[in-house]
Backbone as XML, in Angstrom:
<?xml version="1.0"?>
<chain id="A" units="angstrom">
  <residue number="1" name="UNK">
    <atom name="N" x="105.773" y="118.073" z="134.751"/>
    <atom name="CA" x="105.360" y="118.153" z="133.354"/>
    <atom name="C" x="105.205" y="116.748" z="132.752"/>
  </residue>
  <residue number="2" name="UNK">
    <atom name="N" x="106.265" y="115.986" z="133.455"/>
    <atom name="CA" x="106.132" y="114.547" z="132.755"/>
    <atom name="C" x="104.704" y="114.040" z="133.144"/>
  </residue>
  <residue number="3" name="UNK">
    <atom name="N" x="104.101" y="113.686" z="134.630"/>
    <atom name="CA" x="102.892" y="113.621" z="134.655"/>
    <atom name="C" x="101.823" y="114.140" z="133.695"/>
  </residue>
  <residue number="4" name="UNK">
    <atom name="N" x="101.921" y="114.957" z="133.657"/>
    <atom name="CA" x="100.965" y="115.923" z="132.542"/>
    <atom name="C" x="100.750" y="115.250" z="131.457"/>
  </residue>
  <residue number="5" name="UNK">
    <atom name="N" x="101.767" y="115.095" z="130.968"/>
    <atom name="CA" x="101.878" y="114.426" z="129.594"/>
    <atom name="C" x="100.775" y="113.082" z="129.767"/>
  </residue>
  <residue number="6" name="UNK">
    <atom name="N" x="101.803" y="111.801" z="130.780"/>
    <atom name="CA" x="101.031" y="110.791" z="130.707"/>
    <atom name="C" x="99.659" y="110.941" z="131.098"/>
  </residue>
  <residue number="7" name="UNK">
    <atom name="N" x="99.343" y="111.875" z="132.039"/>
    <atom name="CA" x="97.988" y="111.705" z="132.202"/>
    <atom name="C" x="96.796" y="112.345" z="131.040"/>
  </residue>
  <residue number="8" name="UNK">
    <atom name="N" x="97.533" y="113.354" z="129.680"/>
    <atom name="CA" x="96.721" y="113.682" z="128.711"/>
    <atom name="C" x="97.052" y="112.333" z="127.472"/>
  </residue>
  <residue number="9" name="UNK">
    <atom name="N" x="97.716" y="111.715" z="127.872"/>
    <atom name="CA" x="97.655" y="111.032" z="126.348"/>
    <atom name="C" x="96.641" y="109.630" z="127.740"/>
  </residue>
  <residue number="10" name="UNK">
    <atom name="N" x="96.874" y="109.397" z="128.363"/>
    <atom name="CA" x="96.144" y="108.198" z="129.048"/>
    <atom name="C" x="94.781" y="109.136" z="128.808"/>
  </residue>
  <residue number="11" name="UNK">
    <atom name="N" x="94.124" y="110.016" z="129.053"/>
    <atom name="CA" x="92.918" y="110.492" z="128.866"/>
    <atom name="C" x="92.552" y="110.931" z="127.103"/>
  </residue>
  <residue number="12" name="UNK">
    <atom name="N" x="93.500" y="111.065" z="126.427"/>
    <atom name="CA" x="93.018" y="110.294" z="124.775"/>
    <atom name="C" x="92.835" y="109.362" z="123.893"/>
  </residue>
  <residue number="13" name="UNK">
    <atom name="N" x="93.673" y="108.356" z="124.945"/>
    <atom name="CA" x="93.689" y="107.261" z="124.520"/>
    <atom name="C" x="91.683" y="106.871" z="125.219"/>
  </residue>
  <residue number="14" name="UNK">
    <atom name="N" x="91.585" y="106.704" z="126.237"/>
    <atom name="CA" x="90.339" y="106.393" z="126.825"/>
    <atom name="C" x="89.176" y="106.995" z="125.840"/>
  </residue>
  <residue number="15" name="UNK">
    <atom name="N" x="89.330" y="108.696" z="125.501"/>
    <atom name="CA" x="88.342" y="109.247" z="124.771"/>
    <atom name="C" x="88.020" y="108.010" z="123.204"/>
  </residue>
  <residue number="16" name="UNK">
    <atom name="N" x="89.447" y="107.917" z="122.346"/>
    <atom name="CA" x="89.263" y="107.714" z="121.547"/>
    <atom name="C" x="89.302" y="105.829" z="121.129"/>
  </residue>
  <residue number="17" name="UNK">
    <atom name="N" x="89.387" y="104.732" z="122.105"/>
    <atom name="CA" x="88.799" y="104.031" z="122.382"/>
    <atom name="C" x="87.458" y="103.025" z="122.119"/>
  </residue>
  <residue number="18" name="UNK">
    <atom name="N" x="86.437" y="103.877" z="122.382"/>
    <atom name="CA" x="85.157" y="103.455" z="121.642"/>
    <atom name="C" x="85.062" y="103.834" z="120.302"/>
  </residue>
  <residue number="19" name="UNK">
    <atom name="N" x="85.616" y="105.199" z="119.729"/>
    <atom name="CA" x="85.496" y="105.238" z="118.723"/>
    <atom name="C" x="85.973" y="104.219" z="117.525"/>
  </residue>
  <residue number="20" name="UNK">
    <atom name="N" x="86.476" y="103.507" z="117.907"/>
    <atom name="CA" x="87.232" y="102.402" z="117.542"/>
    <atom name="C" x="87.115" y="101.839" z="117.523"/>
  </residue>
  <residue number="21" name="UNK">
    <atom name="N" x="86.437" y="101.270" z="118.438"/>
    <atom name="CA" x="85.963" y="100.209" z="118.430"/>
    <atom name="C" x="84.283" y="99.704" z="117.847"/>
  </residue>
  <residue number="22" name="UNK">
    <atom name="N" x="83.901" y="100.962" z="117.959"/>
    <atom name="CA" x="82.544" y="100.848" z="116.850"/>
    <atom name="C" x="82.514" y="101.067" z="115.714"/>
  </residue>
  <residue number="23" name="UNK">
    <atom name="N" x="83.844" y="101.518" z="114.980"/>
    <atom name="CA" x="84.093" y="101.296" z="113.723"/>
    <atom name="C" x="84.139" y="100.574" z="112.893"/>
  </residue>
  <residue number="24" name="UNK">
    <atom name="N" x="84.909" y="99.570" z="113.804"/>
    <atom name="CA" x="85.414" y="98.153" z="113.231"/>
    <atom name="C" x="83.554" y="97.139" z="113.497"/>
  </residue>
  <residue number="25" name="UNK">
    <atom name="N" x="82.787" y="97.406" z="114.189"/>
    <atom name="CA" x="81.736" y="96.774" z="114.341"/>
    <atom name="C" x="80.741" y="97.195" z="113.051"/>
  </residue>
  <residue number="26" name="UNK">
    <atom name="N" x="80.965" y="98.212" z="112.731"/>
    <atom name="CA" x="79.827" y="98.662" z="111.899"/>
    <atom name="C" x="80.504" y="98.841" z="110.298"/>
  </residue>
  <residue number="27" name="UNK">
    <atom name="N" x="80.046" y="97.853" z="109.652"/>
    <atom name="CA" x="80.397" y="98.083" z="108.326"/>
    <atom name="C" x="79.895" y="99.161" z="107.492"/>
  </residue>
  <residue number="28" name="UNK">
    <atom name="N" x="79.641" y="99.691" z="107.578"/>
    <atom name="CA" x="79.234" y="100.882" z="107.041"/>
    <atom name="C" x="79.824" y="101.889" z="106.570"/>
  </residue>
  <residue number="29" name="UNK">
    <atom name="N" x="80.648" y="102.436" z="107.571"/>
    <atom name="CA" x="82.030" y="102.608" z="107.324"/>
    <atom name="C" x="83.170" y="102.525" z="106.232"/>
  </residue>
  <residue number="30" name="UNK">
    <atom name="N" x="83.297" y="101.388" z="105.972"/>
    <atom name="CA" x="84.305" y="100.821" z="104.779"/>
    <atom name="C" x="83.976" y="101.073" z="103.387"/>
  </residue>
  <residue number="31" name="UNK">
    <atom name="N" x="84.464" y="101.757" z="102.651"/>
    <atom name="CA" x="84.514" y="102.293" z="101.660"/>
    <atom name="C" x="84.914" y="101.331" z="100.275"/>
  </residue>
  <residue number="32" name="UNK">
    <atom name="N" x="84.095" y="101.164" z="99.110"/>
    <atom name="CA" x="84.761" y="100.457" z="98.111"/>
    <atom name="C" x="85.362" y="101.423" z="97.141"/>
  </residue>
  <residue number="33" name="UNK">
    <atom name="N" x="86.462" y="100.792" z="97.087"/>
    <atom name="CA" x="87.489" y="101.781" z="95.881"/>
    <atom name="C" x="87.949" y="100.926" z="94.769"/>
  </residue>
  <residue number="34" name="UNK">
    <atom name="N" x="87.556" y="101.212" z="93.878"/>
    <atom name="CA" x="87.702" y="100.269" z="92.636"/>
    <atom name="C" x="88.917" y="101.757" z="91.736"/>
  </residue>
  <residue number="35" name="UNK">
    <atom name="N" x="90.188" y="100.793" z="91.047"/>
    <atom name="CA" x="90.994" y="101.560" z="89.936"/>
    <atom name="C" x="90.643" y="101.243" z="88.856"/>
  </residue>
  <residue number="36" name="UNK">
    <atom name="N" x="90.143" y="101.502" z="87.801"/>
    <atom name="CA" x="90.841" y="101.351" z="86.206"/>
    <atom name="C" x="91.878" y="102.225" z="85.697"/>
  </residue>
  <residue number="37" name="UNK">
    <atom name="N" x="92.307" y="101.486" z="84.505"/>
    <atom name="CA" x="93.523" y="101.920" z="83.891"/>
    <atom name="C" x="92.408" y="101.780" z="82.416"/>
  </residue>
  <residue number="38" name="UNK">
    <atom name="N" x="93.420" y="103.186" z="81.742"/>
    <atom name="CA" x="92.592" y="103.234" z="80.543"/>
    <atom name="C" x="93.537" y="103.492" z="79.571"/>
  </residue>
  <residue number="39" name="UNK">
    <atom name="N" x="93.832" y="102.537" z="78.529"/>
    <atom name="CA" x="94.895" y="102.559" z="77.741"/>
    <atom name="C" x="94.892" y="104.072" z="76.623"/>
  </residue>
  <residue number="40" name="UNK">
    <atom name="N" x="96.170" y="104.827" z="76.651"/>
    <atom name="CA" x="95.989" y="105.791" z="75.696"/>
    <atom name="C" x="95.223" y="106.330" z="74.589"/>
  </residue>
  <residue number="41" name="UNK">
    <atom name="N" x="94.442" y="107.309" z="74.563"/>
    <atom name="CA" x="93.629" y="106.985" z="73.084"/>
    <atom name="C" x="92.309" y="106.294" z="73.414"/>
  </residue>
  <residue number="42" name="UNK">
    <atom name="N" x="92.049" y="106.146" z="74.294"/>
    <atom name="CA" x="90.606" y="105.194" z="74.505"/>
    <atom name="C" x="89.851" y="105.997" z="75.912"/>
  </residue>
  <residue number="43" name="UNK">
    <atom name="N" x="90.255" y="107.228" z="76.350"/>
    <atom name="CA" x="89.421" y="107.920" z="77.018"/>
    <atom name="C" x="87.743" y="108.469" z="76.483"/>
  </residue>
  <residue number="44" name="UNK">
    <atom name="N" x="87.798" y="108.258" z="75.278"/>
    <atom name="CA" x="86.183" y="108.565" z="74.563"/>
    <atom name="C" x="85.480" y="107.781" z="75.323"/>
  </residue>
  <residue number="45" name="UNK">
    <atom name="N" x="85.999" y="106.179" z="74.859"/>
    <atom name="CA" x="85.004" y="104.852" z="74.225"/>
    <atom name="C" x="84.871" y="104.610" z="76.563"/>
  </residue>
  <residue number="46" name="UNK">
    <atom name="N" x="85.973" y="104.722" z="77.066"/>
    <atom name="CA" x="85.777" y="104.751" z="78.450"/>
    <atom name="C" x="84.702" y="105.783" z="79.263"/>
  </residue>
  <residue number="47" name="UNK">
    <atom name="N" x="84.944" y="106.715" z="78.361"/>
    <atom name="CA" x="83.591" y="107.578" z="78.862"/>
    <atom name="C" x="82.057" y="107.244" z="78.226"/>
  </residue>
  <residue number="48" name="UNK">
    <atom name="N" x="81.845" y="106.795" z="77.599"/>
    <atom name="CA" x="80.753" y="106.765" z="76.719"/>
    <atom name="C" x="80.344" y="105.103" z="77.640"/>
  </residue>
  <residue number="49" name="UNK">
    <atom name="N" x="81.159" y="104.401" z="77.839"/>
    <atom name="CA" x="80.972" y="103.277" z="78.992"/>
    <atom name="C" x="80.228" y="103.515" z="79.734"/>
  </residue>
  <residue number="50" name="UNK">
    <atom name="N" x="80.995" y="104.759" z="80.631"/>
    <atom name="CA" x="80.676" y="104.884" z="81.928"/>
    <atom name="C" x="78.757" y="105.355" z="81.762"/>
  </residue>
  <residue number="51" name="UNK">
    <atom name="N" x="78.960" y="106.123" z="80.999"/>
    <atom name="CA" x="77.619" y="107.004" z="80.607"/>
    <atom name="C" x="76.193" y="105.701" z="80.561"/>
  </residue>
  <residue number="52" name="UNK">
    <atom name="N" x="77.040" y="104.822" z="79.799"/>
    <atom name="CA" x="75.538" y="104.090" z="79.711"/>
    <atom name="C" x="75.343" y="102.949" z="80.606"/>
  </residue>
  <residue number="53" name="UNK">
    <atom name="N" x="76.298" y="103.165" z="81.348"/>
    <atom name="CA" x="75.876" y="102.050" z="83.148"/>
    <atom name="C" x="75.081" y="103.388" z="84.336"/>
  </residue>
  <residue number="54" name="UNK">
    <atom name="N" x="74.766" y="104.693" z="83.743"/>
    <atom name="CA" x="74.381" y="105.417" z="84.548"/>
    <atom name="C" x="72.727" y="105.289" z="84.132"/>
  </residue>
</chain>
């Protein structure tokens, strides 16, 4: 059983491998995540913002 084991994680490790490695090659991938903070009471004037950069 112990065989078993190493030989399924040595055969996921191999599968998942390239995937990995073309990840990191291709920016595309990477996601921008921007936070604001919106002080109490000012959810209007923050929406009405957003509205007119659309």
């Amino acid at each position: 059983m112990k065989i078993f084991k190493t030989i399924l994680l040595v055969a996921c490790f191999t599968i998942m491998l390239p995937t990995a490695t073309q990840a990191q090659e291709n920016e595309s991938f990477i996601m921008n995540l921007t936070e604001f903070t919106v002080k109490f009471g000012h959810n209007s004037v923050f929406t009405e913002g957003v509205k007119k950069m659309e």
